[in-house]
ROZAMI-109044 format. One line per 5 residues: number of its first residue (from 1); their letters; for each residue x, y, z of N, C-alpha, C, CB. Coordinates in steps of 0.05 Angstrom, whole numbers, plus 5000, padded with zeros to 4 digits. Glycine has a CB too. Layout:
<sites>
NUM) a) X,Y,Z,X,Y,Z,X,Y,Z,X,Y,Z | ...
</sites>
This chain:
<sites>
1) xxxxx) 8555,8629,0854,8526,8629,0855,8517,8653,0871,8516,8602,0866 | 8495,8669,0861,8482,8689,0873,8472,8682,0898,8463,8699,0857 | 8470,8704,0923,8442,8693,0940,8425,8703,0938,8439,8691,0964 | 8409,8690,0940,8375,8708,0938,8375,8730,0961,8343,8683,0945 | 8362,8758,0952,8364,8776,0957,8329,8767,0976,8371,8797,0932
6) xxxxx) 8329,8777,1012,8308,8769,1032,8293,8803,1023,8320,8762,1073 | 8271,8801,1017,8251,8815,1003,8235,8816,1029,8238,8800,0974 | 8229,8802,1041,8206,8805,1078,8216,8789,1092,8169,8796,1080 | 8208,8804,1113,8228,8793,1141,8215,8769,1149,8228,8815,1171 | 8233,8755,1156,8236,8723,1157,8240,8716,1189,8266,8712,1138
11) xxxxx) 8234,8708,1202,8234,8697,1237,8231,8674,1244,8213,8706,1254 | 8262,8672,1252,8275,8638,1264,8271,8644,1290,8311,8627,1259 | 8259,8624,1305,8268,8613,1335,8288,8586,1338,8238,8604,1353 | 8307,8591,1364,8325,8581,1366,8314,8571,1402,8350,8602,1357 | 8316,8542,1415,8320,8542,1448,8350,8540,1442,8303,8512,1471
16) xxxxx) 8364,8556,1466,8389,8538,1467,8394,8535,1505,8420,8556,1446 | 8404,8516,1506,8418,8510,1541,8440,8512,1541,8416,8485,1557 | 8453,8533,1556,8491,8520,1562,8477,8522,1594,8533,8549,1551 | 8497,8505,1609,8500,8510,1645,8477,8507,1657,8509,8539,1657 | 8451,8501,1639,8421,8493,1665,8404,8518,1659,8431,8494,1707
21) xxxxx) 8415,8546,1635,8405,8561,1635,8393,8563,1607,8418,8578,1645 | 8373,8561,1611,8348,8561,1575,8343,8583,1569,8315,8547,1573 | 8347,8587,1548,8340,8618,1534,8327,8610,1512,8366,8640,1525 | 8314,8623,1501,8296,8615,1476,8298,8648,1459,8258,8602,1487 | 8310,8643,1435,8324,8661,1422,8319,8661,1393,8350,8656,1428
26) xxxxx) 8299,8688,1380,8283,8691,1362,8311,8711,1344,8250,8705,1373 | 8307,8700,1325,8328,8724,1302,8309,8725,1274,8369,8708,1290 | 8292,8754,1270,8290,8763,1245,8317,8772,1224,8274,8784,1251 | 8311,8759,1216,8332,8759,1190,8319,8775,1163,8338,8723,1180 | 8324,8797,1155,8326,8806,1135,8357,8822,1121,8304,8821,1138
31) xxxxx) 8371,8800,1106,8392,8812,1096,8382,8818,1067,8416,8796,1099 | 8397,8841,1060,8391,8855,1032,8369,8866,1031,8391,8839,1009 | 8352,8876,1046,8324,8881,1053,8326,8908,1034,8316,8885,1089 | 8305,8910,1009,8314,8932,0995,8328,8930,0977,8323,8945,1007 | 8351,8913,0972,8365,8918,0949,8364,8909,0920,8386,8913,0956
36) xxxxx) 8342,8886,0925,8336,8879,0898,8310,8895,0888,8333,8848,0897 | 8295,8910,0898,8272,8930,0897,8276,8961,0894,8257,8928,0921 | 8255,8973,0890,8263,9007,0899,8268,9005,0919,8243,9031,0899 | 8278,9013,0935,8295,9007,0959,8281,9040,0979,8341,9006,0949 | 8262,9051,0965,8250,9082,0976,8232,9070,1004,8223,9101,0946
41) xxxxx) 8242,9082,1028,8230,9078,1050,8226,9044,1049,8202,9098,1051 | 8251,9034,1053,8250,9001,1058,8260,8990,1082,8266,8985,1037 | 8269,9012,1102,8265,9013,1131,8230,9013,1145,8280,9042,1139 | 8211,9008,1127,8196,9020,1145,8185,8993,1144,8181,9048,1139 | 8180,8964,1139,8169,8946,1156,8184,8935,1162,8152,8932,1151
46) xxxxx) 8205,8945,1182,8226,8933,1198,8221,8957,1224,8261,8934,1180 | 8224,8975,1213,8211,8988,1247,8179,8988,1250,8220,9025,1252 | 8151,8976,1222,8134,8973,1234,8126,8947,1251,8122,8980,1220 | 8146,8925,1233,8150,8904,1257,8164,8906,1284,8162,8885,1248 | 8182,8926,1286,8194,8924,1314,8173,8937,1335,8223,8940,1314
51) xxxxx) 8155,8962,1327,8137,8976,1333,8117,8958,1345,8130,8992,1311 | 8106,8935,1326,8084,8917,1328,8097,8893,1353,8075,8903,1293 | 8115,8895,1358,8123,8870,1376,8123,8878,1405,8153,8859,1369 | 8128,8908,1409,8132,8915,1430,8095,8921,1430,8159,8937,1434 | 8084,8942,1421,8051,8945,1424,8036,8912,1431,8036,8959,1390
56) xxxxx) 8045,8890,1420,8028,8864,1434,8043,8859,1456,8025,8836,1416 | 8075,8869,1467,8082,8857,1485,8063,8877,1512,8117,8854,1484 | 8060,8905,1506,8054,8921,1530,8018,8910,1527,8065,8963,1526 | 8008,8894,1507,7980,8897,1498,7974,8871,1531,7972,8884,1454 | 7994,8850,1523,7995,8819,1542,7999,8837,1570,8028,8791,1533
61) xxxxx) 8016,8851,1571,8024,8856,1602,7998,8876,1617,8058,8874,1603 | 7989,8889,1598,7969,8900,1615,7934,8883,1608,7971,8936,1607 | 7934,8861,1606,7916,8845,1611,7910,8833,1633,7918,8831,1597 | 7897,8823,1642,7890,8800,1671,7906,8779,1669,7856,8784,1673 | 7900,8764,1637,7937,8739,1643,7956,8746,1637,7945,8711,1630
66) xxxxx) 7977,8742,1664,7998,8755,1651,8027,8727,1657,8001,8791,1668 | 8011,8709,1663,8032,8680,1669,8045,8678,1635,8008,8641,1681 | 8036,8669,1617,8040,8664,1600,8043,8679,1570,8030,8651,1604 | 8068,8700,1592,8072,8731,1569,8095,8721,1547,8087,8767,1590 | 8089,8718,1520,8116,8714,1500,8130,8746,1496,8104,8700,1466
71) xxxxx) 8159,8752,1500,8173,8764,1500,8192,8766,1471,8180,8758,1521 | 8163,8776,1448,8178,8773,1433,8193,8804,1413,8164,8753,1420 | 8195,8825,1442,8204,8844,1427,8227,8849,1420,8199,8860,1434 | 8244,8868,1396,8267,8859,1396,8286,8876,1413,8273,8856,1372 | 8311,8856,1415,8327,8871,1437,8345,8872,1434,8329,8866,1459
76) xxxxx) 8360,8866,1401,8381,8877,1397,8384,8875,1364,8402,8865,1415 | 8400,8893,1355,8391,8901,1322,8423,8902,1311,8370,8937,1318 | 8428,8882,1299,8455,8887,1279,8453,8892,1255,8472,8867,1275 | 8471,8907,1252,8459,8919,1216,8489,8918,1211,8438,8959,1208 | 8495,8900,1181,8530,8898,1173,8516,8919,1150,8552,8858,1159
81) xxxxx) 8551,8929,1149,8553,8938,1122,8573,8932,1106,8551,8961,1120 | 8565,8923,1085,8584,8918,1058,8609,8931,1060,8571,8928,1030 | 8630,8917,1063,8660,8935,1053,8660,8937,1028,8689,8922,1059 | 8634,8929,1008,8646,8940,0973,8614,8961,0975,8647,8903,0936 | 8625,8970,0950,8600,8998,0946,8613,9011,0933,8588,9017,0970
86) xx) 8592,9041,0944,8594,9063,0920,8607,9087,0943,8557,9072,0902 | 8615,9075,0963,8624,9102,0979,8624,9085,1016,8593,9136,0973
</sites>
């Protein structure tokens, strides 16, 4: 069975606790982003979302409230690549 090919970026939140320590842990997921489409400049609402996360995070921090800042820029970026292809 095929998988459906993620056409727009998709954003799971996760809390998790090990040891007393809570992290709350967001993963955009776009796999295949591009490949079922023209695939011409299909990097670019993936860095205009990464762009847009950090501009509301510096938008919150330089406001008057700053107790209740969400930290939702990203901070780390895996990109697999296919061991089958064209090269």
């Amino acid at each position: 069975e095929r998988i459906n090919q993620t056409v727009e970026i998709v954003k799971h939140t996760v809390d998790i606790e090990e040891k007393g320590v809570k992290l709350k842990l967001t993963i955009v997921d776009t796999p295949g982003f591009g490949d079922a489409v023209n695939n011409t400049e299909c990097w670019k609402p993936i860095t205009d979302y990464i762009d847009q996360q950090f501009e509301q995070y510096f938008r919150d921090e330089s406001g008057l409230n700053r107790k209740n800042i969400q930290d939702n820029r990203v901070h780390c970026c895996l990109y697999f690549i296919s061991p089958f292809g064209h090269g």
